[in-house]
C-alpha positions, 0 to 999 in steps of 0.5 A: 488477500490474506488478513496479515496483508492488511497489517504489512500495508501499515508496516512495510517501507516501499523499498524503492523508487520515489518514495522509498522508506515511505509506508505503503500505506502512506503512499500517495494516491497518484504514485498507487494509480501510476503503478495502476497504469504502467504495471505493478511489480511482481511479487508480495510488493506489487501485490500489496501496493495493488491492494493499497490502491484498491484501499486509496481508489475506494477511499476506505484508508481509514480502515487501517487506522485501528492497525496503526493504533496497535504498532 
């Protein structure tokens, strides 16, 4: 994980299925754990919505909230 990660989470929209436009880090915990069971993509977006997961499945999201604060 790279620190600027952490700052695409609360930046970045999905940019398909379901819940496109939706933030990455406001996706749903159930939509992260499919992706968990059936395969991230590959690339920077299956490795950040891997890293989301990892947040959400730990219930640490509220570490994100001062980077919301800063946009």
């Amino acid at each position: 994980m790279k620190a600027e990660d952490l700052d695409k989470l609360v930046s970045l929209p999905m940019p398909f299925g379901k819940h496109k436009g939706c933030l990455i880090a406001d996706l749903p915990g159930n939509y992260l754990q499919w992706f968990a069971r059936e395969g991230f993509p590959q690339g920077e977006v299956g490795r950040l919505l891997a890293l989301m997961h990892e947040i959400d499945h730990n219930g640490l999201k509220d570490l994100l909230a001062p980077l919301r604060r800063k946009r």
